[in-house]
LOLOVEX-362359 format. One record per residue (C-alpha): residue number from 1; x, y, z. Coordinates in Angstrom, 2 decimals, always signed. Layout:
REM residues N
@k: NUM; xx: X; yy: Y; zz: Z
...
This chain:
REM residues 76
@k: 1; xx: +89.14; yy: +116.31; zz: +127.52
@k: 2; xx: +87.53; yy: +113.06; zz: +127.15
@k: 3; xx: +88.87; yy: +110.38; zz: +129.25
@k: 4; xx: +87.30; yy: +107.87; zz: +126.52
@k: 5; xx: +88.82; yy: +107.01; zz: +123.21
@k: 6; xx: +86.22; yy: +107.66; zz: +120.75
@k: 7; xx: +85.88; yy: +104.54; zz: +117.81
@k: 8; xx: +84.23; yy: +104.68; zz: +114.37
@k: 9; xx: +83.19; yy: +102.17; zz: +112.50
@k: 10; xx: +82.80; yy: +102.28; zz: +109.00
@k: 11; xx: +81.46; yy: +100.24; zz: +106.10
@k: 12; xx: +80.46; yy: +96.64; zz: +107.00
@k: 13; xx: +81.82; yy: +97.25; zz: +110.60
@k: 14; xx: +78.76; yy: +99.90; zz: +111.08
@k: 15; xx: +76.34; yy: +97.11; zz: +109.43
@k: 16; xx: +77.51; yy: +94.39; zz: +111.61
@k: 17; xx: +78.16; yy: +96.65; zz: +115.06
@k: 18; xx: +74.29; yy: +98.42; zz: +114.46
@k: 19; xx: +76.49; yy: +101.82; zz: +115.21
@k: 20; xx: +78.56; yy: +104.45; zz: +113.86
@k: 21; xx: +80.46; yy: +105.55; zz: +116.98
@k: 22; xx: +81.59; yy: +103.87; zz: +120.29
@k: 23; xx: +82.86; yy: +105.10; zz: +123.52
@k: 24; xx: +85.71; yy: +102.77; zz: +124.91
@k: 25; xx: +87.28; yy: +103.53; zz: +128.35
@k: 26; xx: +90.42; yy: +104.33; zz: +128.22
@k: 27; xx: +91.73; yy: +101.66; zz: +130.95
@k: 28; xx: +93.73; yy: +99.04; zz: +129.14
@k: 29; xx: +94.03; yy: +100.60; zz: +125.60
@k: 30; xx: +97.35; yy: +102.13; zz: +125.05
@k: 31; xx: +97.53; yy: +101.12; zz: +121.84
@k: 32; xx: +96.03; yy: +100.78; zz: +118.30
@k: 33; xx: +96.40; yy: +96.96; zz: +118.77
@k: 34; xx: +94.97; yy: +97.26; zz: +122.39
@k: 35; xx: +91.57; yy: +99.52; zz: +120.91
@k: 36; xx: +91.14; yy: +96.25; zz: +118.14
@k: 37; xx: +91.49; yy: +93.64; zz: +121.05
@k: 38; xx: +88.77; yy: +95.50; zz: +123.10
@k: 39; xx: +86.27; yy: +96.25; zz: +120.41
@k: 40; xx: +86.36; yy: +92.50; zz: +118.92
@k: 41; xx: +85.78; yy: +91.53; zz: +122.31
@k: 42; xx: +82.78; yy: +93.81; zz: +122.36
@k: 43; xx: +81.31; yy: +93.04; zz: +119.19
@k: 44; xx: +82.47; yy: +89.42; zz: +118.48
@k: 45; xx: +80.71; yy: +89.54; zz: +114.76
@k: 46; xx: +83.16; yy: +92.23; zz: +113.43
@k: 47; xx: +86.37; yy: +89.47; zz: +114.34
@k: 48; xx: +86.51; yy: +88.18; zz: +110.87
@k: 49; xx: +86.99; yy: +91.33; zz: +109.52
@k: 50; xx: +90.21; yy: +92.22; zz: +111.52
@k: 51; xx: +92.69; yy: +91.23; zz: +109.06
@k: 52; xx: +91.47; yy: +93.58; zz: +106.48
@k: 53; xx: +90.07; yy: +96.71; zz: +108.28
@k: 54; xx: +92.64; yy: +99.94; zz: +108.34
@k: 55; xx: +93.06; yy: +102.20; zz: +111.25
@k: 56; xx: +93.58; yy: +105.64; zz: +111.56
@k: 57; xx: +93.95; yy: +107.86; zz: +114.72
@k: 58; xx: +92.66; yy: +111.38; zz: +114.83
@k: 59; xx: +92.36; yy: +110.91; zz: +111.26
@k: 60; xx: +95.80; yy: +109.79; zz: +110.23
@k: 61; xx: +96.36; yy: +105.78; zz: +109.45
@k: 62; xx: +98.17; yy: +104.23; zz: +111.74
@k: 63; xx: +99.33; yy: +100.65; zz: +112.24
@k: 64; xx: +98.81; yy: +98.38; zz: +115.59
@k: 65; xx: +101.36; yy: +99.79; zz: +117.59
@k: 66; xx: +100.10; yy: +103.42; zz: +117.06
@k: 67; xx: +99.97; yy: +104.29; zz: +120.39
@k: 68; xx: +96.73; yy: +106.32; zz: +121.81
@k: 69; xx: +95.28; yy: +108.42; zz: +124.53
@k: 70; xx: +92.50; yy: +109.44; zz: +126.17
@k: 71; xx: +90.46; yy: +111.91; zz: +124.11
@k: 72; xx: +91.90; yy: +110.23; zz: +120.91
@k: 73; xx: +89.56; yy: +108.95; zz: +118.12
@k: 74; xx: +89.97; yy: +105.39; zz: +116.24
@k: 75; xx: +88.31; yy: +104.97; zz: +112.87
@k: 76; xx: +88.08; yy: +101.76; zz: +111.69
C-alpha cells in the first residue's frame, strides 16, 4: 500500500500542470480540501481553476470534506 495519495489531473489542469498524475505525501492531507490546498500550492497556475474543478476519490465524486488516506487516488 502506497503511503502517497495518488492525484490526476484532467482537462486544462493536465495542460497547465505539464502532467497527468502526481504523487503527494500523505503528511498533512486528510482531506479532499487538504489534497486541493497542497496541489495549488504546488502548481500555483491551476488556482484559478479551483472553484470549478470536481473531485472524485477512488473514482467516486466527493466534496471537500471527503476525507482520504494513504493509497487513495484524487482525480481532479
Amino acid at each position: 500500500m502506497s503511503s502517497d495519495i495518488t492525484v490526476r489531473f484532467f482537462s486544462v489542469l493536465k495542460e497547465r500542470t505539464g502532467i497527468g498524475l502526481y504523487r503527494l505525501p500523505v503528511e498533512g492531507a486528510k482531506t479532499v480540501a487538504d489534497v486541493e490546498r497542497l496541489v495549488v500550492n504546488t502548481f500555483p497556475t491551476i488556482g484559478p481553476f479551483a472553484s470549478t474543478w470536481r473531485c472524485a476519490v477512488n473514482q467516486e465524486y466527493a466534496d471537500s470534506s471527503a476525507e482520504v488516506r494513504p493509497g487513495d487516488e484524487v482525480a481532479l
